[in-house]
C-alpha positions as CSV (number, residue, x, y, z in Angstrom):
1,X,3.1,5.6,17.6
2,X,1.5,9.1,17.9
3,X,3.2,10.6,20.6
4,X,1.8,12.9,23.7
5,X,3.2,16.2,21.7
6,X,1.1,15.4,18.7
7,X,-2.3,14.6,21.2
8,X,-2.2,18.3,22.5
9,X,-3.7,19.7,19.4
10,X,-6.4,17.3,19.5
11,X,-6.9,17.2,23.4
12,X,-7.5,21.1,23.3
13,X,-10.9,20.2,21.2
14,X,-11.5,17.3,23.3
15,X,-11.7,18.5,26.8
16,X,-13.9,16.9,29.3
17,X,-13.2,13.5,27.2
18,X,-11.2,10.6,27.1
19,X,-8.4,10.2,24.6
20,X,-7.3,6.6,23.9
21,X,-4.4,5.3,21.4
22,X,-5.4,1.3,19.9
23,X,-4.1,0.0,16.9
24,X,-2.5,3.0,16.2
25,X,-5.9,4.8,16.0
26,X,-6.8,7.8,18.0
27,X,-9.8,7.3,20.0
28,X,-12.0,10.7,21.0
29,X,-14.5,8.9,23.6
30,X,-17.1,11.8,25.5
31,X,-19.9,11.5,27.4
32,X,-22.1,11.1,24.5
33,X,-20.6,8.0,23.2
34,X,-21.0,6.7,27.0
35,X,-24.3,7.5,27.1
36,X,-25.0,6.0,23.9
37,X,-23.2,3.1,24.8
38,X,-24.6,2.7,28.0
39,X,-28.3,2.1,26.7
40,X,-26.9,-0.3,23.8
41,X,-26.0,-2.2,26.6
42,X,-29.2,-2.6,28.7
43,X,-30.8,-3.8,24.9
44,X,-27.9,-6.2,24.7
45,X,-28.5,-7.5,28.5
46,X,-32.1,-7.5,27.9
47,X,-31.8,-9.8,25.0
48,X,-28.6,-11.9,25.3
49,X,-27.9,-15.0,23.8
50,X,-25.3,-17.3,23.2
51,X,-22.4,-15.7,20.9
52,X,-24.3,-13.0,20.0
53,X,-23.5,-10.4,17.7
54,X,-23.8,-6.7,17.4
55,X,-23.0,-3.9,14.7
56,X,-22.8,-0.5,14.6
57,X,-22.8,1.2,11.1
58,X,-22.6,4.9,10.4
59,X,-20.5,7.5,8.1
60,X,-16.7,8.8,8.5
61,X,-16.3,10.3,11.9
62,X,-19.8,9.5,13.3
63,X,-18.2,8.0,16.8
64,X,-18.5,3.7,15.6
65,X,-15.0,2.9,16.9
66,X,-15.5,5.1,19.8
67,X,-18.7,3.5,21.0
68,X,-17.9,-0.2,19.8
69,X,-14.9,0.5,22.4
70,X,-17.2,1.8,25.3
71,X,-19.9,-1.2,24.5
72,X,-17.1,-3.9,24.8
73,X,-15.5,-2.2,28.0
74,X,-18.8,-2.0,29.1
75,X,-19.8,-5.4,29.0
76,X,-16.9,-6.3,31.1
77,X,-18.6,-4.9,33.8
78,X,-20.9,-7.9,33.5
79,X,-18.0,-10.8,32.9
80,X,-19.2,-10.8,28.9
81,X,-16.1,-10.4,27.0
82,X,-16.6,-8.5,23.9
83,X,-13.9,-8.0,20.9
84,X,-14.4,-5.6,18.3
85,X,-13.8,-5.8,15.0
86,X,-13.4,-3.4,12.6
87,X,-14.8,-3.6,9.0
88,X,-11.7,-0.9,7.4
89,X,-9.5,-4.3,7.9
90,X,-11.8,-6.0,5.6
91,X,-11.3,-3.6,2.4
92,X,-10.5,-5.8,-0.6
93,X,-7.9,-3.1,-1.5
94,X,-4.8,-2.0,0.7
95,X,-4.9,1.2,2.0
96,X,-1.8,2.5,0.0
97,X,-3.6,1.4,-3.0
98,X,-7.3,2.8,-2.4
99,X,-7.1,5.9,-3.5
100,X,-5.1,5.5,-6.4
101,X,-7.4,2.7,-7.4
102,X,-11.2,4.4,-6.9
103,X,-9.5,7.2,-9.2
104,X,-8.9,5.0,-12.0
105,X,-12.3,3.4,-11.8
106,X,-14.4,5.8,-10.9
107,X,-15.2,7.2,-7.4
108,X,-18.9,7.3,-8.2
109,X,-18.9,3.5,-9.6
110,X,-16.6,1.4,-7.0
111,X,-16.6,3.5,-3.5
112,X,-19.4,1.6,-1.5
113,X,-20.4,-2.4,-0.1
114,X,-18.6,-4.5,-2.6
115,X,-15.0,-2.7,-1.5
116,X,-15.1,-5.0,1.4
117,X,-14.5,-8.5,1.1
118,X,-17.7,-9.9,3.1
119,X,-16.5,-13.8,2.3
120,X,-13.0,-13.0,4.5
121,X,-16.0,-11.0,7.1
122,X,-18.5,-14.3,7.3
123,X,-15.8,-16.4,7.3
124,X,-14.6,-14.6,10.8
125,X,-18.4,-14.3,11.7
126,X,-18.9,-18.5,11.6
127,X,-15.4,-18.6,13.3
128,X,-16.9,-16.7,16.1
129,X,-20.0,-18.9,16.2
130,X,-18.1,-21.6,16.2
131,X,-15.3,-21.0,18.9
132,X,-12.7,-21.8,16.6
133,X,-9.7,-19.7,15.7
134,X,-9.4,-17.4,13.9
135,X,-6.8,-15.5,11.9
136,X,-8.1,-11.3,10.2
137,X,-6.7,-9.0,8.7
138,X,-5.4,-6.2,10.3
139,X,-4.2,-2.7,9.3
140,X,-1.4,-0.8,11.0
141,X,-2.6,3.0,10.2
142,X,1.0,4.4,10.5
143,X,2.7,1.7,7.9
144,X,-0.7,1.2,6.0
145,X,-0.1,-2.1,5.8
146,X,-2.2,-5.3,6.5
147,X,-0.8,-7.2,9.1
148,X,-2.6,-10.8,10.8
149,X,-4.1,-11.0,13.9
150,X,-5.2,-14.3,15.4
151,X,-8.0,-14.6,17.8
152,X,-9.0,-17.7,20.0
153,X,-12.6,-17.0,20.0
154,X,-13.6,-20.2,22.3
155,X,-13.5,-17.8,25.5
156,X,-15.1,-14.5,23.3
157,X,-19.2,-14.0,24.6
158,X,-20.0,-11.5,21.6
159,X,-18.7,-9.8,18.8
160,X,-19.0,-5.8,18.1
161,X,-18.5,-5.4,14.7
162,X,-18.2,-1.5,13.1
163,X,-17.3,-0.1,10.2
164,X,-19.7,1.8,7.2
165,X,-21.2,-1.2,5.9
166,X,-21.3,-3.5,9.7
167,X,-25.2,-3.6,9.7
168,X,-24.8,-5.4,6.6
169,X,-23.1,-8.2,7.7
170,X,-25.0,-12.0,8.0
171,X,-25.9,-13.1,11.3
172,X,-26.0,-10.1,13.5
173,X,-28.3,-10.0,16.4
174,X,-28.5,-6.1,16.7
175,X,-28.1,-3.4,14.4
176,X,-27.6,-0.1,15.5
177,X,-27.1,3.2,13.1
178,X,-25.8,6.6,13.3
179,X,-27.9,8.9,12.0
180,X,-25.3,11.5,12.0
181,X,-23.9,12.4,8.1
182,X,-20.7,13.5,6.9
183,X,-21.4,17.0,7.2
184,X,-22.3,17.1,11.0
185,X,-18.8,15.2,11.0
186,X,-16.3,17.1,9.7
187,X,-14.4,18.6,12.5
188,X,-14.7,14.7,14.2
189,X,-12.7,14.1,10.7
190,X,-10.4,16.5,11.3
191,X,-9.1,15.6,14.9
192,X,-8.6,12.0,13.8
193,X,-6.9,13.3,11.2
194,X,-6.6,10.0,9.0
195,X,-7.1,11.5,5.3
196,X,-6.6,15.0,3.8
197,X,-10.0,16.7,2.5
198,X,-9.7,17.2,-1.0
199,X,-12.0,16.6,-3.9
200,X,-11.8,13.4,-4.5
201,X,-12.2,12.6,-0.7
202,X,-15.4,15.1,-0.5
203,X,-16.5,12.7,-3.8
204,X,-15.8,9.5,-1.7
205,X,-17.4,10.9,1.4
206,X,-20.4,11.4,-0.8
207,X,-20.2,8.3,-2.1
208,X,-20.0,6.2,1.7
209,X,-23.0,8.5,2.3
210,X,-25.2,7.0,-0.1
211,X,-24.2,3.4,0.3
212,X,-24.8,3.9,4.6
213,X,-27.7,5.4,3.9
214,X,-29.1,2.2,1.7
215,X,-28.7,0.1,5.0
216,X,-30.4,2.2,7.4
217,X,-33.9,0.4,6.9
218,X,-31.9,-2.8,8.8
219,X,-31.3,-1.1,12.0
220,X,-32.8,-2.0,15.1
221,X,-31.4,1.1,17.0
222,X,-31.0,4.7,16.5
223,X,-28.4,7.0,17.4
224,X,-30.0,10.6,16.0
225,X,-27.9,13.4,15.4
226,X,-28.5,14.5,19.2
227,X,-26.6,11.5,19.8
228,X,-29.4,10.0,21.4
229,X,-30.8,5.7,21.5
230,X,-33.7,5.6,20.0
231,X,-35.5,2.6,19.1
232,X,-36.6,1.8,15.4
233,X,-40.2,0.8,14.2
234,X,-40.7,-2.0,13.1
């Protein structure tokens, strides 16, 4: 577990925000992710249904863990219980492996949509529909391994999926996109501080950009690189 003498670099870049620690992640939540958040909300109030679904896509360090976390507190506000689920779990490839294996296959040719196993993702996404439980992977960022976690998701209203690829995912209700690219990101990257910048990760950044980008025609919401909700036209 990080501990509160490793936060203090990142708190000093932070300040005015909310620093959180789940699954081992580091969570940088600000105003703008509330206000984001906030109107994702009223859309989601204004068109509820019955186990309803929502996504939020958008590259390394654009804010989707942060906001999928303010959305599902959020909705508790209203006695909808939310539970997010996060897309890195669903890599077909552990994490130890990842690197080692887009390098021997080619960064260019394997980084992008088919690294995640979308059967394992539907497969959670009909759980969910159905109120059954349900057993996902789950990775522990300081051991980097996949662990299991088991979900009863009879009582669950909604799901918030995010990760790179979410909006791609069958059955969601409402897609929302960042607009904001790896290079507005950078120091985001940095705080978080989950992979060093090299070449080959600048090659992989580049990479996740151009797959993201190919899903942004499916969104039905905005967030522009003012961090603002806008709507898309359809």
């Amino acid at each position: 577990m990080l501990s509160t003498g490793n936060l203090f670099p990142v708190l000093k870049q932070v300040i005015n925000s909310k620093t959180i620690i789940m699954l081992e992640d580091v969570l940088l939540i600000q105003d703008k992710h509330r206000r984001a958040g906030a109107g994702i909300v009223d859309e989601i109030l204004n068109n509820r249904k019955e186990k309803m679904i929502i996504a939020i896509s958008g590259e390394s360090g654009s804010g989707k863990s942060e906001l999928t976390h303010v959305v599902a507190k959020e909705l508790r506000k209203y006695n909808i219980f939310a539970k997010p689920i996060h897309l890195d779990n669903f890599f077909k490839t552990l994490p130890l492996e990842r690197r080692a294996w887009r390098e021997k296959h080619g960064i260019e040719n394997v980084v992008g949509l088919d690294e995640i196993d979308w059967e394992a993702v539907q497969k959670t996404v009909d759980d969910f529909k159905h109120g059954r439980t349900c057993s996902m992977p789950c990775v522990d960022l300081v051991t980097e391994q996949v662990d299991t976690l088991t979900t009863d998701f009879q009582p669950i209203d909604m799901l918030v999926l995010d990760g790179l690829y979410a909006i791609n995912t069958k059955g969601v209700d409402l897609h929302v996109f960042i607009e904001l690219t790896y290079h507005e990101t950078k120091k985001a990257q940095t705080a978080r501080g989950k992979e060093k910048t090299d070449e080959n990760r600048l090659r992989t950044l580049e990479a996740e950009h151009k797959a993201v980008q190919s899903l942004r025609h499916k969104a039905d919401l905005f967030i522009n690189k003012e961090y603002v909700l806008v709507k898309a036209e359809k």
